[in-house]
N, C-alpha and C positions, 0 to 999 in steps of 0.2 A: 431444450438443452439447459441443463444445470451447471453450473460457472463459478468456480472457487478465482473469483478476481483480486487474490493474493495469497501468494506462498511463494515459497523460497524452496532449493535445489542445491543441494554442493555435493560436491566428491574432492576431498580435501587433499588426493595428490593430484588431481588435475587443476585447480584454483587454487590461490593463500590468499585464506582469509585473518587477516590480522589480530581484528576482534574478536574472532570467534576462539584462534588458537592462544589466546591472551591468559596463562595459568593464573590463578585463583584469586581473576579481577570478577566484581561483583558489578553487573550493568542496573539502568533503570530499569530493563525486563528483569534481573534477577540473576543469579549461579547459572552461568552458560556449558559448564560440565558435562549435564548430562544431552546435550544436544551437540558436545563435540566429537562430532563422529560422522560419517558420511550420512547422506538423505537425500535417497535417487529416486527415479522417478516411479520406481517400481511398487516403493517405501510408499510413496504419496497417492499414487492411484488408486492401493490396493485400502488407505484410508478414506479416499474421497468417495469411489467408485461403488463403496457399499452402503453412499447413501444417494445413490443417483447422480451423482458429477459426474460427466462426460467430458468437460472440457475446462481449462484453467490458464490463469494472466499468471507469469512467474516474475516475481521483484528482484533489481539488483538488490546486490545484498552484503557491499562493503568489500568486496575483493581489492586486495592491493594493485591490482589489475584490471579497470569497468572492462577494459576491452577484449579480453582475455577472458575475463565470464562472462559476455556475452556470445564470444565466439564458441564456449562450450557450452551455453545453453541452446543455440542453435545446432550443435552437432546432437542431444538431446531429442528436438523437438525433428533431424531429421532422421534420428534413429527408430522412433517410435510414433510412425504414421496416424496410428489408431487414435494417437492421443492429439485431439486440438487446441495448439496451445501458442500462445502470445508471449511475450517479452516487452517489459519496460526495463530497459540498458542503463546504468551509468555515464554521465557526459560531464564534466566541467564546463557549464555553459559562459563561466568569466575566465575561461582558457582565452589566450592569444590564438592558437590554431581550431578555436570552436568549430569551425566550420569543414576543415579536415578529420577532426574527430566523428562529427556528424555524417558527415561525408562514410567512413568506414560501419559505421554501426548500420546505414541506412540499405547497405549491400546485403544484409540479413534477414533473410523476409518473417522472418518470425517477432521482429523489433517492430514494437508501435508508439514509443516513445520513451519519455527520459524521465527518470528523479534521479534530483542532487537535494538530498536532505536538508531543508531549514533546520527545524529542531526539534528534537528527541527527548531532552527532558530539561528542567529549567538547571540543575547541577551541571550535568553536560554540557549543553550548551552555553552554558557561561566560561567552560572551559575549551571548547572546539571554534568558539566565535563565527559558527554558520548563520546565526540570526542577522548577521550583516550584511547576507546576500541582497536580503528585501532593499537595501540603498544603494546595492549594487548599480551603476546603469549598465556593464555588463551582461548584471544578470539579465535585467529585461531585456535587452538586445539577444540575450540567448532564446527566453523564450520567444519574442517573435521571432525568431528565425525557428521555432520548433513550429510555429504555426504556419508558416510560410514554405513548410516540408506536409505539412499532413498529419505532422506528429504530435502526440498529448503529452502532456507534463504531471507526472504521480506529485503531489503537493503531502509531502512529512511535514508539520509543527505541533506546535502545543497552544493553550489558548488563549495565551499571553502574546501572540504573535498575528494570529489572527488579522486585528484591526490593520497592522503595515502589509497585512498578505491581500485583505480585499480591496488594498488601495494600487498594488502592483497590480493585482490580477485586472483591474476593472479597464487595465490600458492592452492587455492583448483579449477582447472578447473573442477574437475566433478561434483561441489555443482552446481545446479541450483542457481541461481540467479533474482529476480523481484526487481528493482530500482525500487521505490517507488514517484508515484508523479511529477516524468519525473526528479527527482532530485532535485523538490524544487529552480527554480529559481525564487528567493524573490528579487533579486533586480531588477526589471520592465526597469530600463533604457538601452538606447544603449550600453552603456559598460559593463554594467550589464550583459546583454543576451550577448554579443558577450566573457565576460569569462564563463558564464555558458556554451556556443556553445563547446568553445573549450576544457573546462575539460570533458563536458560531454561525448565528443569522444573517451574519454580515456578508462571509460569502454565502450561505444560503441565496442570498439577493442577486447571486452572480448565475444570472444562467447558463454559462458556459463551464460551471461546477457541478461536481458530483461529488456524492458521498459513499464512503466503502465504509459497511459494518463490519470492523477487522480490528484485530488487536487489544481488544478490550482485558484480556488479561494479563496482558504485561504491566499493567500499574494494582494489580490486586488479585494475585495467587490464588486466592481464598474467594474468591466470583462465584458468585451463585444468577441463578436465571432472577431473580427477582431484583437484583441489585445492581443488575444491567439494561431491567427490560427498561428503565425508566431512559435513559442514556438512547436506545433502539430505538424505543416510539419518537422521542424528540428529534433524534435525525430523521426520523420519518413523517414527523409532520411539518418538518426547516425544507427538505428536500422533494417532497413528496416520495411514493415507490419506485415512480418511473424516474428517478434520481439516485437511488442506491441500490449498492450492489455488496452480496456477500463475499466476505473474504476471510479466509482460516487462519491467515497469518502463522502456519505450519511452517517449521518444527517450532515458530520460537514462544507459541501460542503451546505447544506440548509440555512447555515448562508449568503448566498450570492445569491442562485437562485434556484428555482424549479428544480424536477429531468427531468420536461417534457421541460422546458428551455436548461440546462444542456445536455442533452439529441440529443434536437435541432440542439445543435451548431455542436454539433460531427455531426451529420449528414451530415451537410452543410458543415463541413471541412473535412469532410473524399470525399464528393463526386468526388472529383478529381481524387482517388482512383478508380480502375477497383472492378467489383464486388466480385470477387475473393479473391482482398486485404483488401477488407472493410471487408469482412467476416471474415479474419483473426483478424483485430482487433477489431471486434465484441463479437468473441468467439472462433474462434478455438486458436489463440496464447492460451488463459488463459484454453480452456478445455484441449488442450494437457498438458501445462504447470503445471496445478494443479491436473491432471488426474479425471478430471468429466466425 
């Protein structure tokens, strides 16, 4: 089984999504324009499926609504049997009624767990003040209680963030964990990547982390396979294979390349890889990991 362990879903009269319908604001992925428009699931299989994906984990994805797009991504995921497919929901984990909220998403069987964004870019986030969660004790009391359900936690930041995230994580070891986007290193240069290298080992050290090779072109439009492989292999040698897993990060990765491009690259960078390991980060990391 082949496993896109991240992309995204909307039908934009069934959900409002805020950011997405936001006229001609420019994000840290780039002009959201031309990805404002529906992307069903028909839209995405017919992208994954003609390179062997069989089966895919779909991310909340900012709806004014978490609960609301989860309850239409499970009407989704029962309208279309063929396709095996998982859910990470939206939760406010430093909500007062956390537990009610968890309570309703968990009636879902297609829900395997929760992101609430850390951080997204270091501009953003100096304007959203999500990076506060990590002092949260909320927050932590949410994610124990995600682990105390079965449930995993999708982990969004960037690399400046890191070090406060392998000091929270290292107090719920039995929460799963999926680092998101290799951890978001946005700043492309030699110094850049060599602090991203060396926080990112920090949770690498956390065994109840994993790493999803996703999103790498929302900080560089212009990506080429050689200017990413280096980024790949270093998650793959922080996490080993049986630690990460492929993610297309569809549509908002479509602002920069084709899934059949996209797609390509891994191929060719993962080939160094025995077939055994490339299978892992194909699909078995993300089917054991999300339980498909």
């Amino acid at each position: 089984m082949k496993v896109d362990a991240h992309h995204h879903l909307w039908d934009l009269n069934a959900v409002h999504y805020p950011w997405l319908m936001e006229r001609g604001a420019i994000r840290f992925f780039g002009d959201p324009a031309p990805i404002q428009r529906d992307y069903t699931v028909a839209e995405f299989r017919a992208d994954a499926a003609a390179h062997g994906i069989t089966a895919s984990v779909h991310i909340q994805v900012g709806a004014a609504d978490g609960e609301a797009e989860a309850r239409w991504v499970q009407s989704q995921v029962d309208a279309n049997p063929r396709w095996p497919a998982a859910q990470v929901a939206f939760c406010d984990l430093t909500a007062a009624d956390r537990t009610q909220r968890l309570d309703r998403l968990t009636t879902l069987s297609s829900v395997r767990g929760v992101r609430q964004i850390v951080g997204r870019a270091p501009v953003e986030d100096a304007a959203s003040g999500t990076a506060a969660l990590l002092q949260e004790p909320e927050f932590l009391a949410g994610l124990r209680e995600l682990a105390a359900r079965g449930l995993s936690f999708d982990l969004q930041l960037i690399p400046e963030l890191m070090d406060g995230a392998a000091a929270v994580f290292a107090q719920v070891p039995d929460l799963p964990v999926a680092l998101c986007h290799a951890g978001s290193p946005h700043d492309r240069s030699d110094r850049g990547l060599e602090f991203w290298r060396g926080e990112l080992a920090k949770l690498a050290r956390l065994p109840n982390m994993r790493c999803k090779l996703s999103g790498l072109g929302m900080f560089d439009h212009a990506w080429t396979t050689e200017a990413i492989r280096p980024i790949v292999l270093d998650c793959l040698e922080a996490f080993g294979p049986d630690r990460c897993m492929f993610g297309s990060n569809f549509p908002v990765d479509s602002l920069s390349s084709t899934y059949a491009r996209l797609y390509g690259a891994y191929e060719e960078m993962l080939a160094v890889l025995s077939d055994a390991d490339r299978a892992q980060v194909l699909g078995h990391t993300a089917r054991t990991f999300y339980r498909l």
